[in-house]
Structures are given as C-alpha cells and as structure tokens.
C-alpha positions as CSV (number, residue, x, y, z in Angstrom):
1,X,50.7,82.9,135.8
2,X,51.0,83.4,132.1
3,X,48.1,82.1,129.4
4,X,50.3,79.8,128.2
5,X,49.6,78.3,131.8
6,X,46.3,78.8,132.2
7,X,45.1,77.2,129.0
8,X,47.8,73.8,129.8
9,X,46.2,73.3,133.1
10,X,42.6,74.0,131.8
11,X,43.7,71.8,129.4
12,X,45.1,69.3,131.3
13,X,41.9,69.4,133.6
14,X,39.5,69.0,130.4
15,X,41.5,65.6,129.2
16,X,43.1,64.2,132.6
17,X,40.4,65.4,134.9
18,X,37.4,63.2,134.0
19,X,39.9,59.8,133.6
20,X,41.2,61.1,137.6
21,X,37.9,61.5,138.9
22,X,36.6,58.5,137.4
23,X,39.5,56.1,139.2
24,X,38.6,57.9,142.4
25,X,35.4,57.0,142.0
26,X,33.4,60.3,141.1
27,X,30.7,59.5,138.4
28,X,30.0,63.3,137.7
29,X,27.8,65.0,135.6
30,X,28.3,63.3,132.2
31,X,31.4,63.9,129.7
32,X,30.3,67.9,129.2
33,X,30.2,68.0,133.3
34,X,33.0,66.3,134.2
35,X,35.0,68.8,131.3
36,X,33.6,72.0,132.8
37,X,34.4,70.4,136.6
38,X,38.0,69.4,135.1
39,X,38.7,73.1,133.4
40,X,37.8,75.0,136.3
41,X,39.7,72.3,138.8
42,X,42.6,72.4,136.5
43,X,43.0,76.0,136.5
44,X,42.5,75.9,140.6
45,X,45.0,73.8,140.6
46,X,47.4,75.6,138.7
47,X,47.0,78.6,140.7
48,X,47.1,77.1,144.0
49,X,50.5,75.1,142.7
50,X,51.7,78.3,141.3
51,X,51.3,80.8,144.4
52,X,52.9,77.8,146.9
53,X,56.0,78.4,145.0
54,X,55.6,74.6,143.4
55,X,56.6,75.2,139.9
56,X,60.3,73.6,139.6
57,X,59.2,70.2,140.6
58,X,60.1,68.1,137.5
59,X,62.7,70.7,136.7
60,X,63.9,73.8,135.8
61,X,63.3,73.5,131.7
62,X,60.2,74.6,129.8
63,X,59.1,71.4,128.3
64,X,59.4,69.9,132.0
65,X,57.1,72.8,132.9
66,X,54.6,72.6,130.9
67,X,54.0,69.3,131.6
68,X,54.1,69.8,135.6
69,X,51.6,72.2,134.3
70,X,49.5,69.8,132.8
71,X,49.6,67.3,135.3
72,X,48.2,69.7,137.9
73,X,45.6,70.4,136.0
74,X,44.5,66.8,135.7
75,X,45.0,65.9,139.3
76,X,43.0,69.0,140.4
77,X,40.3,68.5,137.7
78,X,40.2,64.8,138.9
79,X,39.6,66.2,142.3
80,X,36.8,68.4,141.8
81,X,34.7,65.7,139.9
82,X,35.5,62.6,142.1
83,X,34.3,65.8,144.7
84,X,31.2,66.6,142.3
85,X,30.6,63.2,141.9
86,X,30.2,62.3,145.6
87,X,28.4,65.2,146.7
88,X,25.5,64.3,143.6
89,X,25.8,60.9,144.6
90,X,25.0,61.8,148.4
C-alpha cells in the first residue's frame, strides 16, 4: 500500500464516512469526530481490503482503482462511526 492509497481511503473515510455512519444510524462525536472516526476507519479499511487480496474489484485500470479505493474508505469510515455512535449512545 502506496500513499497515494493511504491518503484516497483517509480521504474517502473523511468525506463518505460521516454521510455512511449517519444512514446507519451512528450519531458520533460531532463533524470533527465523525472525520477523525472516518480517516482512521478509512485507512483500516483500505488495509484490511488491500492484504485480502480485494483490489481488482471494479477493475484492473487506475482510475477504477482509485475509486475502489475511495469507496473503501467511506464504507469503513461509515462503519466505525455508526460503531462510535452506538457504543456513546449505549
């Protein structure tokens, strides 16, 4: 896993990650919260998706992944604040 990869998913966590976790019904820690939550679930994500050999899902070109890169990011951001959100909640 490159930098180029690391910053897409953090990226990807930052932006998609609080919008994921809000629709699974996490209410998180606030916008700065639910950022952090999404960067560091983002980059999880992308290293967890990278070392079970799922990078060629939408394809084999580089726009295609960098956006499977991105998109992991969100989805594992969204994860860990719908997470954070239910364990503050409870």
């Amino acid at each position: 896993m490159d930098i180029i990869q690391l910053l897409l998913s953090g990226g990807g966590g930052a932006v998609l990650g609080p919008i994921v976790a809000r629709l699974l019904g996490g209410q998180g820690f606030g916008t700065l919260g639910n950022v952090i939550a999404g960067i560091l679930g983002g980059v999880g994500a992308g290293y967890g998706a990278d070392a079970a050999g799922l990078s060629g899902l939408l394809g084999n070109s580089e726009l295609m992944g960098m956006i499977q890169t991105v998109l992991e990011g969100g989805v594992g951001g969204g994860v860990v604040g719908a997470l954070a959100g239910i364990l503050k909640r409870n």
